[in-house]
N, C-alpha and C positions, 0 to 999 in steps of 0.2 A: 715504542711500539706496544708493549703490555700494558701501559696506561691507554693508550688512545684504546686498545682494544676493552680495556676495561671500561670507559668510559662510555663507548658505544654500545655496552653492555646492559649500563644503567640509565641511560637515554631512550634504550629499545623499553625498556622496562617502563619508564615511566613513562613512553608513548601510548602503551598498552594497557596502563591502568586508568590513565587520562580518556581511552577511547572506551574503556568497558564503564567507567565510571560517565560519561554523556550519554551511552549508550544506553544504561540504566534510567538516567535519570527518563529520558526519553519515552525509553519502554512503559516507564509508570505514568508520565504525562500524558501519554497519546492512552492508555490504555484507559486511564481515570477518565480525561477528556470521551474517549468511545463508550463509556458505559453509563455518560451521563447523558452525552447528546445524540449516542448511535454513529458516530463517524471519528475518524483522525486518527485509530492507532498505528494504521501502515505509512498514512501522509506525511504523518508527524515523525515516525523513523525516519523512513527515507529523504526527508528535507534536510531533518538535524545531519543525520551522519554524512551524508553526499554533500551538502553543502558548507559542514566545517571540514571536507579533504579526510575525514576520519576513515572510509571504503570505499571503495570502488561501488558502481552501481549492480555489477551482478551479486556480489555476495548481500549488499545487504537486501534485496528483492528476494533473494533466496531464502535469507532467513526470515522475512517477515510472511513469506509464503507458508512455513514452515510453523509459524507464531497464530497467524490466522485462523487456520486449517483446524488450528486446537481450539482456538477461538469461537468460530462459525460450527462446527461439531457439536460443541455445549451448548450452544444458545439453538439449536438447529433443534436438539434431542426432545422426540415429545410433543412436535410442533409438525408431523409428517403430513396428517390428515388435511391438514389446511393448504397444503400445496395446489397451484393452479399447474394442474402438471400440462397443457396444453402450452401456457406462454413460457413456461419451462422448457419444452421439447423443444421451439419455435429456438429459442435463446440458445441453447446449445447447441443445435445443428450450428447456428451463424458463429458461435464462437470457436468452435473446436481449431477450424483451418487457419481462421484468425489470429489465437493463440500460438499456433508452432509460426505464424509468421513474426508475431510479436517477440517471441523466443529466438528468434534466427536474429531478428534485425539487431538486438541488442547486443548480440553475440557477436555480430559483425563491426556497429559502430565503434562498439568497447574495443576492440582491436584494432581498427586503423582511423578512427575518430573520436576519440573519446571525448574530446571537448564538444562534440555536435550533439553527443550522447547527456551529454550533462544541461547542455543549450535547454534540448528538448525536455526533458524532466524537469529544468525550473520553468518550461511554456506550460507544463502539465499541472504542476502543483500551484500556480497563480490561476490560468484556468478553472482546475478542480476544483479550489479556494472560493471563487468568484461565483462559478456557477454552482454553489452551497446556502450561497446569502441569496438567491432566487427560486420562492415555493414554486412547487411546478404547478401547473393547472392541469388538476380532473379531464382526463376526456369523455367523451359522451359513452363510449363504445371502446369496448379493449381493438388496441390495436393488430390491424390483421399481420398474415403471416411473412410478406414480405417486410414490415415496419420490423417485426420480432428479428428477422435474419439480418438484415442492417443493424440494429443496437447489439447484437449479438458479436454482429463481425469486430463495431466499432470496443466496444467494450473486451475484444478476447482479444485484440492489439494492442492496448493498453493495458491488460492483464499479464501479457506476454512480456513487455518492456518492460513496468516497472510495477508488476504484481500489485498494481489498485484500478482494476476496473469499474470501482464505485462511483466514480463521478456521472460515468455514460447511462450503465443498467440500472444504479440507484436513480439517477432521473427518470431513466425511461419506466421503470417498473411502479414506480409514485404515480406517474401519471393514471395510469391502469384504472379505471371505476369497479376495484376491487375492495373489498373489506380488510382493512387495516392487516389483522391475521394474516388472511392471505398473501399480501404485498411482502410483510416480513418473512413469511416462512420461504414462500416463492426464492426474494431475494438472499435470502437465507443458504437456498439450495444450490442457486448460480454461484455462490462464492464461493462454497462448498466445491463442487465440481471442478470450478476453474483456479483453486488454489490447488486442490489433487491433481491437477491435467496439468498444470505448471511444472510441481513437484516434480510429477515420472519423465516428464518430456526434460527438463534442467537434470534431474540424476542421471537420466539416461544420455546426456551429452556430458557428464561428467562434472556441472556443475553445483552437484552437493559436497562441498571440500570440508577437511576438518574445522577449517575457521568457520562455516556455515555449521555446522552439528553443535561446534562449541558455543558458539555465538547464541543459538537457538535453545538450547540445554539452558544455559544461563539466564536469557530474558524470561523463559517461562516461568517463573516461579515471579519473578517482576512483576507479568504482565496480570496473572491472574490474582495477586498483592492488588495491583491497581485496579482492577477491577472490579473486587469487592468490598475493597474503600469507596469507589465509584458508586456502587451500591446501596452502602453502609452508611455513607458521610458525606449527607448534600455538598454540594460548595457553597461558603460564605456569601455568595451575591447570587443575584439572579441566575438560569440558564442561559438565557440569553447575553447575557458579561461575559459566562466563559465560551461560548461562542465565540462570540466576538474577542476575547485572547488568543484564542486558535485559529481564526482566520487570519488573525493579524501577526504570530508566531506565521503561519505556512506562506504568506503572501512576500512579509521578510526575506523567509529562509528561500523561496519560489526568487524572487527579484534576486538575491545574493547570490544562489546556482547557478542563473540565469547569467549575470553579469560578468561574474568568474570564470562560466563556460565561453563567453564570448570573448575575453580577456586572454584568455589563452590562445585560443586559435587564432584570434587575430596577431599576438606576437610571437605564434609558430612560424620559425625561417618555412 
């Protein structure tokens, strides 16, 4: 009995360095990858960890909310004047309600579905993937205020699930016939928001646990490491190569969550 207990001792052990150690690596991929091409640090967490079984979907959405927030603040800072605050207002009105529904539903499937929940997250991260390798098109005229409150809803539903509403609002806000500036800082502000509205609404249902502060303590020093190597130290090959590694990393790990969530549930007595 003192061996088997010892031995589950050292099993837990190196469960846990094995998950902080991909967990890492991860951190610094997706962060280098987002500061070369502006996307993947949250896709690219949530893929690797949820799809090698390493977390549950709520913590690690939690932490990368967490990762973000620090993230989107620094790049945000300095950048206020350029805000389109109109397609801003438009945007958050539609996401606010959106988001506590986004928050509930994960909360729910995670506890009596959590294979449907994992389903849905590799539909998101192959989608989100897919719909990255297609430049949006210019419109003539910023989009009016009902178009804002629809991207707003759609994006603060997926913000709420799995803490990356950049597939929807990053489309929709590119679109814009606005000056570059603006579009960044704009989008800027929406990630901003909807990763603080995540935050308070997840701690205030209780879902900031010690593994999320520890988790989050830890990658920061990772994340902004990757960062400003991302910065610092072009990559070896084109932009476009690593692109295309990270779409082809998230479509992967998106088809493996995907398949794994289906696997499951279907051999649920």
């Amino acid at each position: 009995m003192v061996f088997r207990n010892v031995s589950m001792r050292i099993l837990r052990a190196a469960m846990d360095c094995f998950t902080l150690t991909v967990f890492f690596v991860a951190a610094a991929l997706g962060a280098y990858v987002q500061s070369v091409t502006g996307f993947a640090l949250g896709m690219i967490l949530i893929a690797v960890m949820v799809g090698g079984g390493l977390v549950t979907v709520p913590v690690i959405t939690a932490v990368v909310s967490l990762l973000s927030l620090v993230n989107v603040l620094m790049a945000l800072h300095g950048h206020l004047q350029h805000l389109n605050r109109r397609l801003l207002r438009h945007l958050t009105v539609g996401l606010v309600p959106a988001l506590a529904l986004g928050v509930w539903l994960l909360a729910r499937l995670d506890a009596e579905a959590r294979w449907m929940l994992e389903g849905l997250l590799g539909l998101f991260i192959v989608g989100g993937s897919l719909s990255m390798l297609i430049r949006p098109q210019p419109l003539t005229r910023v989009s009016s205020t009902a178009s804002c409150l629809v991207a707003g809803a759609a994006g603060g539903v997926l913000g709420g699930m799995f803490s990356a509403s950049g597939p929807v609002i990053g489309w929709f806000v590119y679109r814009q016939p606005l000056m570059v500036v603006e579009i960044r800082a704009t989008l800027l502000a929406v990630f901003a928001f909807t990763t603080s509205l995540r935050t308070l609404v997840v701690g205030y249902q209780g879902g900031l646990t010690e593994e999320v502060w520890v988790m989050a303590a830890l990658g920061l020093p990772v994340v902004v490491c990757g960062t400003l190597a991302g910065r610092r130290f072009a990559p070896p090959f084109s932009e476009l190569t690593l692109k295309r590694f990270a779409f082809g990393l998230l479509l992967a790990m998106g088809f493996w969550t995907l398949v794994r969530a289906l696997s499951e549930g279907f051999f649920q007595p």
